[in-house]
C-alpha positions, 0 to 999 in steps of 0.5 A: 204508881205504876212499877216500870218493868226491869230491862230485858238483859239476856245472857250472853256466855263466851266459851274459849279456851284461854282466858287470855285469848277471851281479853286479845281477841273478843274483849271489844265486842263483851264490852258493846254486848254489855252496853248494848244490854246483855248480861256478859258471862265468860267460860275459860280454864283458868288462869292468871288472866281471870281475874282481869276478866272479872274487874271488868265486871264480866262472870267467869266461870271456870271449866277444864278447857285447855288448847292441848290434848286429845284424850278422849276421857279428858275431853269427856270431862270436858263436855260434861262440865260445859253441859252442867254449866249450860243447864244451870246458867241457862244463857239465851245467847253463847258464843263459842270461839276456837276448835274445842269451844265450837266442837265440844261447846256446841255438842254441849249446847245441843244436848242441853237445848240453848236456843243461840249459838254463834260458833267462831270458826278461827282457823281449821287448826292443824288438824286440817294440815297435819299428813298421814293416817294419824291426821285422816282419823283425827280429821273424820272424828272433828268433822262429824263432831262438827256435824253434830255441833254446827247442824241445827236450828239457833246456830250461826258459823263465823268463818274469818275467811272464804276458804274456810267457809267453803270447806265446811259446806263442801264436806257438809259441817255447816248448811250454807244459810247459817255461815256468816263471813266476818273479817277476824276480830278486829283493830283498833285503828287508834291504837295501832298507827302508822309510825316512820320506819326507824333508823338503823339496820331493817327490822324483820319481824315474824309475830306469832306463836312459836308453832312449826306450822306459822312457818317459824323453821322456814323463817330461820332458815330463810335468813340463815340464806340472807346473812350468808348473801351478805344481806345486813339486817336483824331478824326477830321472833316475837312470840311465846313458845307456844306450849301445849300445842302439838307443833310447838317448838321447844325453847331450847331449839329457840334459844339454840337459834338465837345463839348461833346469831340466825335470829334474836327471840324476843319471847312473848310480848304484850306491847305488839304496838311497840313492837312493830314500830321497831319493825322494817318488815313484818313476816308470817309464813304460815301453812294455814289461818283463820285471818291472822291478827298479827297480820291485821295491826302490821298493815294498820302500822303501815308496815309491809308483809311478807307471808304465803299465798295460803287461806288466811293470810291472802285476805290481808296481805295481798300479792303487790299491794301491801305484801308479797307473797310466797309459797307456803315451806318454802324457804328459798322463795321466803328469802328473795322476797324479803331480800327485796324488800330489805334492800328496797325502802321505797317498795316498802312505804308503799306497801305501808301506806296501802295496808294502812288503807286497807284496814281502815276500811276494811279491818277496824274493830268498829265494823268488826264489833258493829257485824257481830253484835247485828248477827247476835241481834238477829239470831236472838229475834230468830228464836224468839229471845227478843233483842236485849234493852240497852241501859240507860 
């Protein structure tokens, strides 16, 4: 009898930083890859998420990856142990999402000769933003990592945005043939649904980390101006207060917020589906993203945005559409456009109803996962890896 030889299962390893953010944003596209015939591993800090990731079958591997911190013999640290991780696990395929992940997972990667790499490019971080001496020294240290990390046969850049893309290849971090556009990580359009508006007071929801650069101080700001006009409505943060990240803001400054009756904090929430059909209005007004999320479920919830005209945020929330937008640390234009559209509720179905269109045919998970999975299948015949067998 002649013995049938084992699938071919390559190794695909996701480097992130948070293990969290591994199950928000890349979970989908582990689970095809594994149905398609990988080996799914996961390399994140630890943490309480880990043990999710594990009982969805997925290895995990812990390393010192953390969002925080710019010391230069911890991030040492950091691209050793993913060095030592690489030449013992050997993967055919990695994946690596976030500003450290891409920078110290791809000078990892590098040194330990991986053959593929997709490298997700999820924003430029505040670094790209943050003014003075302090930021020009930490951005020429990032891009000559990225330089290094990204320069190379076996590699691909995911941007989520145009804008992104284009500064990578101006200031020559990417080569123009290894940069892939791929709009975010994805919706599940079954999940995240349109729902009527409902009843009572209109609703303004700002979802997002509690970072000044999401606009957060603006928003406050902008409905500070609202209630003194006499404006009826509530608004809400929704989201963690974002420690570790160096433009946080401090709980006490949220909860000082929430006492003078400027806007309710309702912390971190998991249920971001419920949450937005207690919404009227959706609101980021950040400095800068990749492609916000956030931005994506509340237009698949037909629900209108109000953001700023900045990378990012343009890609879905587009000016007389499904959005208005303002210039970004602008509090005053913040305020009249969301005064608008809280006293007008025929503006604001409008606006839904074509977000809702423009997720379905551009924005749900399944194209999102489909993109992904056909670049992993083209970069590992590029290097010879073969394309994996899929299980029967």
């Amino acid at each position: 009898m002649t013995r049938q030889a084992a699938p071919h299962r390559p190794k695909l390893l996701f480097t992130v930083n948070d293990a969290g953010f591994f199950l928000s944003h890349r979970l989908p596209v582990a689970l095809a890859a594994r149905d398609a015939g990988y080996e799914v591993h996961a390399a994140t800090a630890p943490g309480a998420a880990v043990a999710r990731i594990r009982d969805l079958g997925f290895t995990h591997h812990a390393v010192p990856l953390s969002r925080r911190g710019l010391n230069p013999l911890a991030e040492l640290g950091t691209l050793w142990s993913l060095l030592r991780l690489y030449r013992r696990l050997r993967p055919d395929l990695i994946h690596n999402v976030t500003v450290k992940p891409v920078l110290l997972g791809g000078i990892a990667a590098r040194l330990a000769g991986a053959p593929a790499v997709v490298s997700a490019v999820s924003g430029l971080g505040y670094v790209f933003i943050r003014q003075g001496w302090k930021g020009s020294v930490l951005r020429f240290a990032i891009q000559t990592g990225y330089r290094w990390a990204l320069r190379r046969r076996g590699v691909r850049v995911i941007f989520q945005n145009p804008d992104d893309r284009e500064i990578f290849l101006t200031q020559g971090l990417a080569t123009a043939k290894d940069c892939v556009l791929i709009k975010g990580s994805g919706v599940d359009v079954t999940r995240f649904t349109p729902a009527p508006e409902p009843e009572g007071l209109p609703v303004v929801v700002l979802p997002a980390r509690m970072l000044r650069d999401k606009g957060v101080g603006e928003f406050v700001e902008a409905a500070r101006r609202l209630r003194a006009q006499g404006v009826a409505a509530r608004f809400v943060l929704a989201g963690g207060a974002g420690d570790g990240n160096p433009t946080a803001i401090p709980a006490t400054e949220l909860r000082s917020w929430q006492d003078e009756d400027a806007v309710e904090w309702w912390g971190f929430r998991s249920d971001m589906a419920a949450v937005l059909r207690q919404a009227h209005i959706v609101c980021l007004p950040s400095y800068r993203e990749g492609l916000p999320k956030s931005l994506i479920e509340a237009a698949a919830c037909a629900r209108p945005i109000v953001s700023c005209d900045v990378p990012g945020c343009r890609e879905i929330a587009r000016d007389g559409v499904n959005a208005l937008l303002v210039p970004p640390r602008d509090p005053s234009a913040l305020a009249e456009a969301l005064g608008r559209l809280i006293g007008d509720g025929e503006l604001r179905r409008r606006f839904g109803a074509r977000g809702r269109e423009i997720v379905e045919a551009e924005f749900s998970l399944d194209r999102v996962v489909g993109e992904t999975l056909e670049l992993y299948t083209a970069l590992m015949r590029e290097t010879g890896a073969g394309a994996p067998c899929a299980p029967t």
